[in-house]
C-alpha positions in Angstrom: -3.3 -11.7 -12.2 -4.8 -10.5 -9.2 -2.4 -10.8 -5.9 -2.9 -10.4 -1.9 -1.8 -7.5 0.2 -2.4 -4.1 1.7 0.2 -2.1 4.2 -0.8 -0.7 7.3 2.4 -0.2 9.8 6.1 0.4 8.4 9.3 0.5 9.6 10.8 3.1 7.5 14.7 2.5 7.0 15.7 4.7 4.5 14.9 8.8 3.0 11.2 9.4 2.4 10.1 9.1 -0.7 8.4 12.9 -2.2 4.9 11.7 -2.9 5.2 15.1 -5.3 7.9 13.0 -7.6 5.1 11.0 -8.2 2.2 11.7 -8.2 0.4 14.8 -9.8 -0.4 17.8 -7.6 -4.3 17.4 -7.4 -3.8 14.4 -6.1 -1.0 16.0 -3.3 -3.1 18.4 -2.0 -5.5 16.0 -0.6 -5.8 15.4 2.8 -2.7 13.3 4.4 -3.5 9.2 5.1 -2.9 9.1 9.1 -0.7 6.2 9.3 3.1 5.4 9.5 3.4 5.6 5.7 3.1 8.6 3.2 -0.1 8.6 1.8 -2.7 10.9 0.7 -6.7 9.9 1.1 -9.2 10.3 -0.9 -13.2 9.3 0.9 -15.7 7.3 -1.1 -18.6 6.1 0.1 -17.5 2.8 1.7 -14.3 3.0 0.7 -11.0 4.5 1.2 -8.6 5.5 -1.8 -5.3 6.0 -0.4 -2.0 7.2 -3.3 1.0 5.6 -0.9 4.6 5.6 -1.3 7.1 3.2 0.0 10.8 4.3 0.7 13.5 1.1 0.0 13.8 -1.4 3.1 10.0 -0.4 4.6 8.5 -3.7 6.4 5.1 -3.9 7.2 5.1 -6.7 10.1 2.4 -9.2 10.1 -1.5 -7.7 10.6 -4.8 -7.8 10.1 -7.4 -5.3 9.1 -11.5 -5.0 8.8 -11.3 -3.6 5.6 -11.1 -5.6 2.1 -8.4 -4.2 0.2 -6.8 -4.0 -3.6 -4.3 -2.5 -4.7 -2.1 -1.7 -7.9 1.2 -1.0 -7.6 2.3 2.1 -10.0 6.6 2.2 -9.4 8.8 -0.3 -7.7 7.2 -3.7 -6.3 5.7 -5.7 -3.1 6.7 -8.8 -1.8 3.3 -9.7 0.0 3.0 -13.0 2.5 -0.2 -14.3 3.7 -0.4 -18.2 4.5 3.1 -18.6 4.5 3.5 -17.9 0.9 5.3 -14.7 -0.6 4.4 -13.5 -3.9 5.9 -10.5 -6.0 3.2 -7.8 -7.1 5.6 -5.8 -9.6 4.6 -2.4 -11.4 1.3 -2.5 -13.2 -0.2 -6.0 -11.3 -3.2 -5.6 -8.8 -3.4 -7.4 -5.6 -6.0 -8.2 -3.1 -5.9 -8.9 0.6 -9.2 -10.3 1.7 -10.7 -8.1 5.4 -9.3 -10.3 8.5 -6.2 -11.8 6.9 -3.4 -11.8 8.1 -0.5 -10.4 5.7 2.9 -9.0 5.8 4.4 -6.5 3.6 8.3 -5.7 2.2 9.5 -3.0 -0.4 12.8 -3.6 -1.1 12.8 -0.6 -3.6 10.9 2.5 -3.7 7.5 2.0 -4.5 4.1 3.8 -4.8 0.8 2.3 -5.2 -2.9 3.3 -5.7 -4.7 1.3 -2.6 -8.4 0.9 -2.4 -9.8 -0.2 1.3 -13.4 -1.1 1.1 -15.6 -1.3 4.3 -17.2 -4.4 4.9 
C-alpha cells in the first residue's frame, strides 16, 4: 500500500535520535542532509536519497516541495496529512507525496526512514 508524505522542517521536542543506533556506519559517514532533521544524503542523478531519523513529538508543519518524493519508513511510524486526511505509514509501508503538495508530518515515536526525493 503505497501512502503520501515527505518531511522537510521539524520542530524537534525531545533527545536526538543517534542516526549510528540505526543505521550501519557506511551509511553514517556520508555527507550530513542540511535541514532541521538528522539525516545523511546520498546524490543520484536526479534524485536525492536521504537515511532520516525522527526524535518522539517532531512536527513537520504544513509545506510544499518541487521534488516528488517516497519513502519507506524502517522504525517507528508517520502520521502524514495532505487533503485534510491523515493516514498512518507504520514500519515497513512506503509512502509517496506527489512534487507541489501540500503535506504535514507527525512522529509521535522515534522513527527513521529511507526517503527518496526525485527532481522533476
Amino acid at each position: 500500500m503505497l501512502k503520501y508524505g515527505t518531511p522537510l522542517n521539524t520542530e524537534i521536542r525531545s533527545v536526538a535520535l543517534a542516526l549510528s543506533d540505526h543505521y550501519p556506519d557506511l551509511i553514517c559517514n556520508l555527507p550530513e542532509f542540511t535541514g532541521q532533521f538528522d539525516a545523511r544524503k546520498l546524490s543520484a542523478e536526479n534524485c536525492d536519497v536521504l537515511f532520516a531519523t525522527y526524535p518522539a513529538g517532531t512536527v513537520i508543519e504544513p509545506h510544499r516541495h518541487d521534488t516528488d518524493n517516497v519513502g519507506v519508513i524502517t522504525k517507528g511510524e508517520l502520521l502524514l496529512t495532505m487533503d485534510g486526511e491523515t493516514e498512518t505509514v507504520s514500519t515497513g509501508q512506503w509512502y509517496h507525496v506527489p512534487a507541489n503538495k501540500e503535506h504535514r508530518a507527525e512522529f509521535r515515536e522515534d522513527t527513521c526512514e529511507i526517503e527518496f526525493w526525485f527532481a522533476e
